[in-house]
N, C-alpha and C positions, 0 to 999 in steps of 0.2 A: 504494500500500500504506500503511495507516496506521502510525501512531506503536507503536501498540503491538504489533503484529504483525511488524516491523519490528525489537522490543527480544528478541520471542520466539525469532526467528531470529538473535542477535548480529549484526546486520544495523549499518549505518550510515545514520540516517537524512538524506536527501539536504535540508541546508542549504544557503543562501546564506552567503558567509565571514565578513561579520559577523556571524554568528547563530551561527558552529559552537565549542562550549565548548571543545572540543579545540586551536582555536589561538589565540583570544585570550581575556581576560578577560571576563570576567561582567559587564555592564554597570553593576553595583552595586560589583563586590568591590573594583576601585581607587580608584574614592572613597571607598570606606569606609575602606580603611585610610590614605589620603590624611589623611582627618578624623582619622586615630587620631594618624600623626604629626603633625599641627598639635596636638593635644590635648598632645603629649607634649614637643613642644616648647616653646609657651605656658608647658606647667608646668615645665619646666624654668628657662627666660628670669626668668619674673615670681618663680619662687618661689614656687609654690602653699604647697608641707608638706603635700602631698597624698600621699607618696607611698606610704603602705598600701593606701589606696583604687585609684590607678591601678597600682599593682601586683601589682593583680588585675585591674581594670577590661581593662587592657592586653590580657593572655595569653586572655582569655577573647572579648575586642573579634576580637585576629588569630584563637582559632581558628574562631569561627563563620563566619567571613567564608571562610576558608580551607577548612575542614569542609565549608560548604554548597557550594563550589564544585567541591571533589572531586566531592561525592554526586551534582552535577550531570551531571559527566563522566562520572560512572559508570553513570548512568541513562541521558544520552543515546545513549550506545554503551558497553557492555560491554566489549570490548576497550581503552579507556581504561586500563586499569590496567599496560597495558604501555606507559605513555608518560609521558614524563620530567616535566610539569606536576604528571599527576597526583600522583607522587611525591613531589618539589616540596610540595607543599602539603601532603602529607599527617605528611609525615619532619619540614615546620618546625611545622604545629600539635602534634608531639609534643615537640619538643624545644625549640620557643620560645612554645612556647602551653602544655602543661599543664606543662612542665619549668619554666617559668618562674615559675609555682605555686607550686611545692613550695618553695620558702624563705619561702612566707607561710604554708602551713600546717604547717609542722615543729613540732616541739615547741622546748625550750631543749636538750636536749642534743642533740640533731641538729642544730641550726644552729649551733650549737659547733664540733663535728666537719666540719662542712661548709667554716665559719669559718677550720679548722686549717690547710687546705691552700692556701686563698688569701682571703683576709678582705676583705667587701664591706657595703657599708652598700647601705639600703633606697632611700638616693639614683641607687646606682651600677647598682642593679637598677632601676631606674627609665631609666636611660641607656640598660642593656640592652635595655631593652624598646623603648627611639628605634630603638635600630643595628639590630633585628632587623627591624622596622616598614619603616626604609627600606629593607632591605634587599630585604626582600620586595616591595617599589612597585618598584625599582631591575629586577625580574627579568622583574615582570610588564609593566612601561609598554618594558624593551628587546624581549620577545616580541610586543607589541602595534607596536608601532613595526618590527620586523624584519616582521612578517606585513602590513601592512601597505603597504610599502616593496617586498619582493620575494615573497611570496607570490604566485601567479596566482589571478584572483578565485574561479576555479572548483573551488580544492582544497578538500581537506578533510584532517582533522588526520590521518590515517590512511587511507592508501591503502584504494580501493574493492578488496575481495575478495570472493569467492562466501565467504556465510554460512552459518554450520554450525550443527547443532542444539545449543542448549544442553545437552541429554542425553550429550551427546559429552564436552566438558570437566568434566559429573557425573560419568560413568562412570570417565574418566581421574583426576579431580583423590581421590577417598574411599581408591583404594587406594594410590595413593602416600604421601595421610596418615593414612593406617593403617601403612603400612610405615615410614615416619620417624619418627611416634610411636609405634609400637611399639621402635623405636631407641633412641631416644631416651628413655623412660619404665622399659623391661625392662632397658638395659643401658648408657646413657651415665649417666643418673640414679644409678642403684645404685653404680657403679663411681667417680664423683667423689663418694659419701656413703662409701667405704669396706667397700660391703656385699658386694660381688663384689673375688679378689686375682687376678684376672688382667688382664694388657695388654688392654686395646680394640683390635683392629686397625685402623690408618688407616682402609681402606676400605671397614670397618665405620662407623664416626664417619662417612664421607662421607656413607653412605646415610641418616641422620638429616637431611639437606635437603631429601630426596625429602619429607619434610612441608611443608617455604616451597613445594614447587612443588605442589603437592596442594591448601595455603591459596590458591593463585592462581588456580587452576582451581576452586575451589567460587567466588570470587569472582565470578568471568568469568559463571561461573552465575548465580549470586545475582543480579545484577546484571541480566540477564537473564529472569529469574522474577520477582521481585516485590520489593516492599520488606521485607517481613517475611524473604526468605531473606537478604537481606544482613544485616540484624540479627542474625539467625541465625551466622551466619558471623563478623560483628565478635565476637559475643559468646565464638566458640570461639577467636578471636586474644585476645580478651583474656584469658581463663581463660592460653592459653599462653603469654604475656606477662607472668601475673603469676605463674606459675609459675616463667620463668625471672625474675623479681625475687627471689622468695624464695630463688632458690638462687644468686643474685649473679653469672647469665650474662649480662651485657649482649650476645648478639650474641643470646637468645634477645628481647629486648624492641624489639630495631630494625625498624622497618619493612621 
């Protein structure tokens, strides 16, 4: 069965162990960011004064490398999204890829107020960017080494199951995030703006998650269908993501 028929049915396409994205690295991704921490060391040791340029350089080096890997995973098999790598990459390109951004592009009063709570120079964001760097080498070259070591040659990152039509995780995944965002936009929204004066019920507030699992199952999808539906999809995470920034929910912007 080919490759792409194979993606059509959330199927796993039957790899050799070095070749399966799902348990090791990407033959590019840890030397790249290998080069990123020599780069960050170098500049650290000699003393470039570089550090506006590599802190950017940095966060944008870790997230492509990291970005492109997920997108990998996610193409090779669809159900990748339920597995902790994928995550991994995804959770640190937001928080130590484009978060690590955001102190180069703020204004002066924002890095002020940023400043207020713990005060850091463009040096110490530059250091940040080492510890995260190895950080990330540290996690990938122990998965590579443990799969490696105890893995049997003939696994794959995700147990072989009978494949199911991507139409199944469409049909499941729109009304549960119609039901959470409708939660979540008709009456968690209103009521933290002051516009509704009654209690939320808990287990009202619970079913506003039924959206994170509705986002996972269009994923599963997407992922599945084509490039253009994942696109699709990030772009409706992001719309919801920057919605919750506007309204100062950090648990609406986490991965």
């Amino acid at each position: 069965m080919g490759y792409h028929s194979t993606r059509w049915e959330l199927g796993v396409r039957p790899v050799g162990r070095a070749k399966d994205p799902l348990i090791e690295p990407n033959w590019w991704e840890l030397p790249a960011i290998l080069a990123l921490i020599a780069t960050l060391t170098a500049a650290d040791i000699e003393d470039w004064r570089a550090e506006d340029t590599l802190n950017i350089l940095a966060p944008v080096w870790l997230s492509l490398a990291l970005g492109a890997s997920a997108l990998k995973m996610g193409t090779a098999d669809s159900r990748a999204i339920w597995t902790p790598l994928f995550w991994f990459r995804v959770a640190t390109l937001i928080y130590f890829g484009l978060g690590n951004i955001a102190p180069m592009l703020m204004n002066s009063a924002s890095l002020i107020y940023a400043q207020s709570a713990y005060f850091f120079l463009p040096a110490d964001l530059e250091r940040v960017n080492l510890i995260a760097a190895v950080g990330v080498a540290c996690v990938l070259s122990g998965n590579l080494i443990y799969e490696k070591l105890f893995v049997h040659a003939g696994a794959s990152g995700i147990a072989r199951r009978a494949p199911r039509a991507p139409g199944e995780a469409l049909r499941k995944g729109v009304p549960l995030l119609l039901i959470g965002a409708g939660i979540s936009y008709f009456i968690l929204m209103p009521s933290s703006m002051g516009l509704i004066d009654f209690v939320v019920p808990g287990f009202i507030a619970s079913l506003a998650m039924c959206e994170d699992v509705g986002f996972a199952l269009l994923a599963i999808w997407a992922f599945a269908r084509s490039m253009s539906a994942v696109f699709a999809v990030a772009g409706l995470v992001a719309v919801e993501s920057l919605v919750g920034l506007l309204m100062l929910n950090k648990s609406a912007v986490q991965p």
